[in-house]
Structure formats: C-alpha cells, structure tokens
C-alpha positions, -999 to +999 in steps of 0.1 A: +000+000+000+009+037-009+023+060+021+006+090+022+040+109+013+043+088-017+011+097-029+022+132-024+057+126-040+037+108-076+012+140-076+039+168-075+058+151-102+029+147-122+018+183-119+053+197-127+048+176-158+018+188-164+032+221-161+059+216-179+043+201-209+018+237-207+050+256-213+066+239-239+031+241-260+029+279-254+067+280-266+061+257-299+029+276-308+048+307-301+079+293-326+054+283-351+036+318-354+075+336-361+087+311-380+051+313-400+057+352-402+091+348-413+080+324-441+057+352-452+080+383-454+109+357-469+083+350-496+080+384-505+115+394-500+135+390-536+170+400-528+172+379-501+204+353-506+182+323-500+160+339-526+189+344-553+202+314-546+169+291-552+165+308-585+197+301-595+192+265-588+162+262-607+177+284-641+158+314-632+171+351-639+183+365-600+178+394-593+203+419-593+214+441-566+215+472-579+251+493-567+247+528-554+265+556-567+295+570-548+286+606-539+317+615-521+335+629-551 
C-alpha cells in the first residue's frame, strides 16, 4: 500500500509535468507563429540570398542588386 508521502511525491511530479508540458506548448505555438511570419516576409522578400540562390538553382534570372552611386566625389 501507498504511504501518504508517496502519494504526495507521484502527484507533485505529475503536476510539474503537467506544467511543464503547458510551457513547452505555449513555446512551440509561439515558434510556429514567427517562424510562419518569417516564411511570409521571406516569400516576398526578392534579394534575399536564399532567394537568389533558389533561383539560380532552378535556371531562373536572379535578381540583381542594384550598386549605389558614390557621392563622395
């Protein structure tokens, strides 16, 4: 038979897993919302080296970075 302390003892550790388990869901739902967002602006984004370099995989035209003009002289 159970001692009372043990009972104790099982129910702490099953509400710290409990607890736990609660954090790391509001962590992965928060990692899925940024890395969701980050997806979006990367779609948009065309200069963006992972960009270039996907369309120069697939035989696409990169775009090129345009060079700005020296205004110091």
């Amino acid at each position: 038979m159970l001692k009372l302390s043990q009972l104790f003892t099982a129910r702490q550790g099953l509400w710290q897993l409990r607890s736990e388990l609660a954090r790391l869901r509001t962590e992965n739902a928060e990692l899925r919302r940024q890395n969701e967002s980050m997806r979006a602006g990367m779609r948009r984004c065309v200069t963006c080296e992972y960009r270039i370099d996907y369309k120069r995989r697939q035989g696409g035209d990169a775009p090129v970075a345009l060079a700005v003009p020296d205004t110091d002289s």
